[in-house]
C-alpha positions in Angstrom: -31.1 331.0 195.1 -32.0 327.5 196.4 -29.5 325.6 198.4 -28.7 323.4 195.3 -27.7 326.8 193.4 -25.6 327.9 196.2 -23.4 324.4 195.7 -23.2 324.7 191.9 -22.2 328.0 192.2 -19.9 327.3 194.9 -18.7 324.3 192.6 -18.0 326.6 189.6 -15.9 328.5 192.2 -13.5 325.6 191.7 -13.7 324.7 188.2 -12.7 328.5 187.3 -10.0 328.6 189.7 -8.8 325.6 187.9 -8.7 326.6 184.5 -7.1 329.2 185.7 -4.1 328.1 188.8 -1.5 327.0 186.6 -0.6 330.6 185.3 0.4 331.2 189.1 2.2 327.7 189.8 4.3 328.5 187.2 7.6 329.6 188.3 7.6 326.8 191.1 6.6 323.7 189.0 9.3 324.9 186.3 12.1 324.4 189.5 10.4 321.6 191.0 9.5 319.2 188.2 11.0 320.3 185.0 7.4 322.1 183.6 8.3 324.7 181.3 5.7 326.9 179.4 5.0 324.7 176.6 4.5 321.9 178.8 1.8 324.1 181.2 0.5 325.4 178.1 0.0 321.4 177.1 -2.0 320.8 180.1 -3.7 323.8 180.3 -4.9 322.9 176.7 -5.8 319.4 177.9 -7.9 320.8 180.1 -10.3 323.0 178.0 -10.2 320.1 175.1 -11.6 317.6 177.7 -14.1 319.9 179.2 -15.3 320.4 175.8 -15.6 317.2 174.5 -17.3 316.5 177.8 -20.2 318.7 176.5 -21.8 316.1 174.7 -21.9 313.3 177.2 -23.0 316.1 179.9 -25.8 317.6 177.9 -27.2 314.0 177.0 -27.1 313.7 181.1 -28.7 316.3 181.8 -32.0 316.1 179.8 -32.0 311.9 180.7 -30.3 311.8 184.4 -31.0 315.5 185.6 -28.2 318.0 187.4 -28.0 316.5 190.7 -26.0 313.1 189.8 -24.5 314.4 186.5 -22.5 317.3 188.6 -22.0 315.4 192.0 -20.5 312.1 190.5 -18.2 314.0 188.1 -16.9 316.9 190.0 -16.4 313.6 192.7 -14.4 311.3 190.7 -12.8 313.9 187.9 -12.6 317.3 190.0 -11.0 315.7 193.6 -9.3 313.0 191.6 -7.2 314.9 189.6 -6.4 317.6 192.3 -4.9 314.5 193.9 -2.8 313.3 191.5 -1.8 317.2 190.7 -0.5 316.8 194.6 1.6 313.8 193.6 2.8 315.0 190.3 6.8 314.4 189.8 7.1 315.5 186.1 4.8 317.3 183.3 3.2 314.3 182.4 1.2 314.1 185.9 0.4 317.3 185.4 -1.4 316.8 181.9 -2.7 313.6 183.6 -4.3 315.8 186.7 -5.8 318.4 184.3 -7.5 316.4 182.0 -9.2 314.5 185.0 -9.8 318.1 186.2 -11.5 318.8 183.1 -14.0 315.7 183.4 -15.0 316.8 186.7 -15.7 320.4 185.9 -17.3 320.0 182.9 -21.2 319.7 184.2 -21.2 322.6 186.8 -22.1 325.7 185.3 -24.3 324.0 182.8 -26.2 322.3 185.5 -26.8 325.2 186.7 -27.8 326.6 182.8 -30.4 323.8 182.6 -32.1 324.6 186.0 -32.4 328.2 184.8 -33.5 327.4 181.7 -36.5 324.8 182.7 -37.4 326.8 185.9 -36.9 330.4 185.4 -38.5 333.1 182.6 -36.0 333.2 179.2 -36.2 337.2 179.4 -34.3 336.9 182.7 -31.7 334.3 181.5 -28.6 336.4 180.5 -29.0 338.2 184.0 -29.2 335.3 186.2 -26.5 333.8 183.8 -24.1 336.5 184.6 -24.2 337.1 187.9 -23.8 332.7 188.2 -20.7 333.1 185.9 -19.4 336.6 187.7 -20.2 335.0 191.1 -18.0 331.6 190.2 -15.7 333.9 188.4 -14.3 334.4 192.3 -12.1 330.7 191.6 -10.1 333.3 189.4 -9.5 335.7 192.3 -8.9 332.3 194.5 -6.1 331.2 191.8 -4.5 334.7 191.9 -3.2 336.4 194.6 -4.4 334.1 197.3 -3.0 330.7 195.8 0.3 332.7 195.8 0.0 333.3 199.4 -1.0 329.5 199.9 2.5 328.1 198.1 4.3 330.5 199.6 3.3 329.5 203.2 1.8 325.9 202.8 3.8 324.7 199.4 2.1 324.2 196.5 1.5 319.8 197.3 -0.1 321.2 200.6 -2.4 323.3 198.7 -3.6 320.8 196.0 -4.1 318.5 198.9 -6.4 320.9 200.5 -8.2 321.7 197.3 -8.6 317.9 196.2 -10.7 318.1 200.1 -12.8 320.8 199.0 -13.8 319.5 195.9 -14.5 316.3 197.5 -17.0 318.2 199.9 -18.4 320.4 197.5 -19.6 317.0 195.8 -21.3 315.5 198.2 -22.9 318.4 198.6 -24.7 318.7 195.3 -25.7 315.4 195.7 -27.5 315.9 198.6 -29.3 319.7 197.7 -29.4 319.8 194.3 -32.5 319.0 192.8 -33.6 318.4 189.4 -36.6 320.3 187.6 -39.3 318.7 185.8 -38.0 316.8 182.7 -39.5 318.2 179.1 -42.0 316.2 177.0 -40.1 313.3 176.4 -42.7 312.7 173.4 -40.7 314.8 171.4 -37.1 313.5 170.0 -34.0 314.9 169.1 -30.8 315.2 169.3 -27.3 316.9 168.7 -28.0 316.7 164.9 -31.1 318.5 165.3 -29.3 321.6 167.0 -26.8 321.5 164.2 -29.2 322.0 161.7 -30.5 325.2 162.9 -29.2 327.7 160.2 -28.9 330.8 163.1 -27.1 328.7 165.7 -24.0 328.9 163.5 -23.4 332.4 163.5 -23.9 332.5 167.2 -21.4 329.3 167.2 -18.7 331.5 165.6 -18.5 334.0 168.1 -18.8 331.4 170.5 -15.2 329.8 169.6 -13.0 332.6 169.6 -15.2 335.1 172.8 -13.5 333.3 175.8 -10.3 332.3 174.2 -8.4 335.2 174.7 -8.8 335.9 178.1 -8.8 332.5 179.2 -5.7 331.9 177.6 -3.8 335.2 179.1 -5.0 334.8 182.7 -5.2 331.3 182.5 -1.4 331.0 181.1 0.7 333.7 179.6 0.2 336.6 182.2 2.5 334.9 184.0 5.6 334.0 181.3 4.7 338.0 179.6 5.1 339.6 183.1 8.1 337.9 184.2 9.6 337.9 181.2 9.0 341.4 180.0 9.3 342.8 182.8 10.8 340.8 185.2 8.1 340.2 187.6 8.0 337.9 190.7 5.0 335.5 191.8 4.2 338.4 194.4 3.3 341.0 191.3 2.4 338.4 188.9 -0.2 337.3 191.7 -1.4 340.9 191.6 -1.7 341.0 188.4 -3.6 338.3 187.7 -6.0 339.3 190.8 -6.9 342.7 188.8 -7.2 340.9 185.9 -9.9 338.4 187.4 -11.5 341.2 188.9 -12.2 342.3 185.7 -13.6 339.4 184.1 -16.2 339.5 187.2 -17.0 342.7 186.6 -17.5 342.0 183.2 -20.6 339.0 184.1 -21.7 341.1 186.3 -22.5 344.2 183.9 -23.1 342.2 180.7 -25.5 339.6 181.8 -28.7 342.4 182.0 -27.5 344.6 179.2 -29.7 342.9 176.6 -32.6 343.8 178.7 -31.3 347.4 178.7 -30.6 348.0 174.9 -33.5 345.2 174.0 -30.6 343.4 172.0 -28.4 340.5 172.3 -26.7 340.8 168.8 -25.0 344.1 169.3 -24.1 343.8 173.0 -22.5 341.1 172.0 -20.6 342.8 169.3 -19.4 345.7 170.9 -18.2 343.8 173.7 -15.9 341.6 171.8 -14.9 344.3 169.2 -13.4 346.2 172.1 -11.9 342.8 173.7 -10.4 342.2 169.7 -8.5 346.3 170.2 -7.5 346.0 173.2 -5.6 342.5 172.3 -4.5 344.6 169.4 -3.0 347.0 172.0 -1.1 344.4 173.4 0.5 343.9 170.1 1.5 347.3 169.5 2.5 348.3 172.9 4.1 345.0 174.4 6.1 346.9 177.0 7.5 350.3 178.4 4.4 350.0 181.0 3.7 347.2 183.0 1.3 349.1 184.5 -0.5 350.0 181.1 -0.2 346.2 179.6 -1.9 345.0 183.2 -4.7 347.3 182.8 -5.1 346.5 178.4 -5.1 343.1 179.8 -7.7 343.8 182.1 -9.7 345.4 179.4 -9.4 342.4 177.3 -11.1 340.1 180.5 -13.9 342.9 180.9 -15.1 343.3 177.4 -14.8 340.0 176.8 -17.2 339.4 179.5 -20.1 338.6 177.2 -20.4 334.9 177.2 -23.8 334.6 179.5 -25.3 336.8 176.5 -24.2 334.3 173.6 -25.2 331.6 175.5 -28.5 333.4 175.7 -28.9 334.3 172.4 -27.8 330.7 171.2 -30.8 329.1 173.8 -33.2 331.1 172.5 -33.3 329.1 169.1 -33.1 325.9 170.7 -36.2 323.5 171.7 -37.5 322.8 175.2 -36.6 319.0 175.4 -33.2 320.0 173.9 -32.2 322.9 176.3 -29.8 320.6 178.0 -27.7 319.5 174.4 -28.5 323.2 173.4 -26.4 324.8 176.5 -23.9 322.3 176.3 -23.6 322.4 172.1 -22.8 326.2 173.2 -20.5 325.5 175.6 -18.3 323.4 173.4 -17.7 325.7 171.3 -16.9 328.1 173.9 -14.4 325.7 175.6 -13.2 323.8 172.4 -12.2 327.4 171.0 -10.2 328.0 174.3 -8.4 324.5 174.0 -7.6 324.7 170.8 -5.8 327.8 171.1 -3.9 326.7 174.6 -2.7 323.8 172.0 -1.9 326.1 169.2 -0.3 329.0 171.8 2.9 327.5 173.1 4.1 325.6 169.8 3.4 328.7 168.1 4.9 331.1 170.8 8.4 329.1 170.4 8.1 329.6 166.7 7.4 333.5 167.1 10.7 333.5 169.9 12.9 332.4 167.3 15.3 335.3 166.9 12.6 337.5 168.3 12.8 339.6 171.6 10.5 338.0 174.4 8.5 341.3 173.7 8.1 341.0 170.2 7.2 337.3 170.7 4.4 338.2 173.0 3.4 341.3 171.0 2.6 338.5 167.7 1.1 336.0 169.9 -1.8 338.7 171.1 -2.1 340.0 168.3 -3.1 336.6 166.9 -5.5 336.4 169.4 -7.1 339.9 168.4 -7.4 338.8 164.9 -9.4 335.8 165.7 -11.9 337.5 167.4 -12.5 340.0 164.5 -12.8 337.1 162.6 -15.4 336.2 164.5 -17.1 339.7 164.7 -16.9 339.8 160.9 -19.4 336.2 160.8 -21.4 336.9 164.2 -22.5 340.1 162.3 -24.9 338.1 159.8 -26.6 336.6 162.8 -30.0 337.2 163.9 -31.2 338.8 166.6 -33.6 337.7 169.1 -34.1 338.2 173.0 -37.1 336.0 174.0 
């Protein structure tokens, strides 16, 4: 790990804790400046549709401008920016403002760090390093648990954006100064986006993409917090644990994932295994909504561990892709990933209020995951035609 991997791991640190805080700040924004759950689930949306339609822009950067000013300048301006005007906000309309700056700036981290492994590093070893980057970073989730609840109950939660639009601001600077980019690819050879997109096995791997991280992004990142409280009358304290055993999960998910297709000599059916359990276990959740918060804690947590397969997709989808496209081809992934997770922060809250109407907050919540459990299954079902490869 070179210095400059240290900072864009460090740096992916922050943008998961962002994608993920607001689940936490909840119950005090609500009081403070009139954001209710469809509003959070707005911005939280806003977020993960920004960070996706950054991809394109980023992945062009990366294979013309390199890692080092792509990441630096955006997590600068976007990622310390926003945290700033998230300190300031006074209704829900600062906080959509602040995410979707939030989103800019985070956008480039991990897949800076993507590029550098795939232009410097052996392709057998890529879901490994992958997932121990994306378990590693994974610790923002742990940051925006249990620890941010400790921070607004002793600093206030303006105090604490304050102090985490600082950070971000340091953590820039330094991946301009220690990053540094690898040797560009022929630039002989052309190409672009279009020339991903007509790869016939991308799209399979595409599918699974869109609907792998949307469930557990969207129940850590913003309806453990509304279920728990709701159903089961929970208070920031417990809601902080809960997320905290959730993110745990999700590390040790990247963690155990990442050098499994090196174990079984396959990508495909990791792959599928993982995200067939994630699918049950959301199932679970619709079944069983409550009688157990301990038992809808620990489904939940199953749904953040088993869903823990997205450094092996993003594998398997750069192993069809060109050298002197790696860094559209990451990216290209990566959309997908994050546009399926926006999309469904969009969809969740308007739908949610739908599914409350003349429903108990437990039978809302059970229909709402067991949407989500359907969509990956759906995505199982056309992810299973895909072909396998782990070169």
């Amino acid at each position: 790990m070179t210095p400059g991997m240290i900072f864009l791991v460090l740096a992916y640190v922050l943008s998961q804790f962002y994608r993920a805080f607001l689940a936490v700040l909840s119950p005090v924004l609500g009081v403070e400046i009139g954001a209710g759950a469809e509003d959070l689930a707005m911005a939280s949306g806003l977020w993960f549709v920004v960070f996706a339609a950054m991809q394109i822009p980023v992945g062009w950067a990366l294979d013309h401008i390199g890692p080092r000013l792509t990441s630096s300048v955006l997590l600068a301006v976007g990622g310390a920016g926003g945290a700033a005007i998230m300190a300031m906000a006074q209704g829900p309309g600062w906080v959509a403002v602040a995410m979707m700056l939030i989103g800019v700036g985070c956008s480039p981290v991990l897949m800076a760090s993507y590029y550098i492994l795939a232009r410097d590093y052996p392709a057998a070893v890529f879901a490994t390093f992958a997932g121990v980057i994306l378990g590693t970073g994974s610790l923002g989730n742990i940051g925006a648990a249990l620890p941010l609840a400790w921070a607004v109950e002793s600093l206030g939660w303006r105090a604490t954006m304050w102090g985490m639009a600082a950070v971000t601001l340091l953590i820039a600077a330094a991946l301009a100064v220690f990053v540094r980019n690898p040797a560009k690819a022929d630039q002989s050879q052309k190409g672009s986006l279009l020339d991903l997109l007509k790869i016939p096995a991308l799209w399979f791997i595409l599918a699974i993409m869109f609907v792998n991280y949307a469930p557990a992004a969207g129940i850590r990142g913003l309806w453990i917090a509304p279920y728990l409280g709701d159903v089961y009358q929970a208070e920031i304290g417990r809601i902080g644990t809960a997320s905290l055993v959730m993110g745990l999960a999700m590390i040790a998910g990247n963690f155990c994932f990442g050098p499994l297709d090196r174990v079984f000599g396959t990508r495909k059916w990791v792959i599928l295994a993982g995200n067939l359990v994630s699918g049950l276990a959301c199932l679970a959740l619709w079944a069983w909504p409550d009688g157990s918060e301990i038992r809808s804690i620990a489904v939940m947590a199953a749904v953040g561990f088993f869903g823990a397969t997205f450094p092996v997709i993003i594998a398997h989808g750069r192993s069809f892709v060109p050298p002197h496209l790696v860094g559209r081809g990451v990216t290209l992934l990566n959309l997908f990933g994050i546009g399926g997770v926006g999309i469904m922060q969009f969809a969740s809250g308007p739908v949610f209020a739908r599914l409350s109407v003349g429903a108990t907050p437990a039978e809302a919540y059970s229909q709402l995951f067991g949407l989500f459990g359907l969509m990956i299954l759906l995505g199982c079902v056309v992810y299973l035609f895909s072909t396998d490869r782990t070169g």
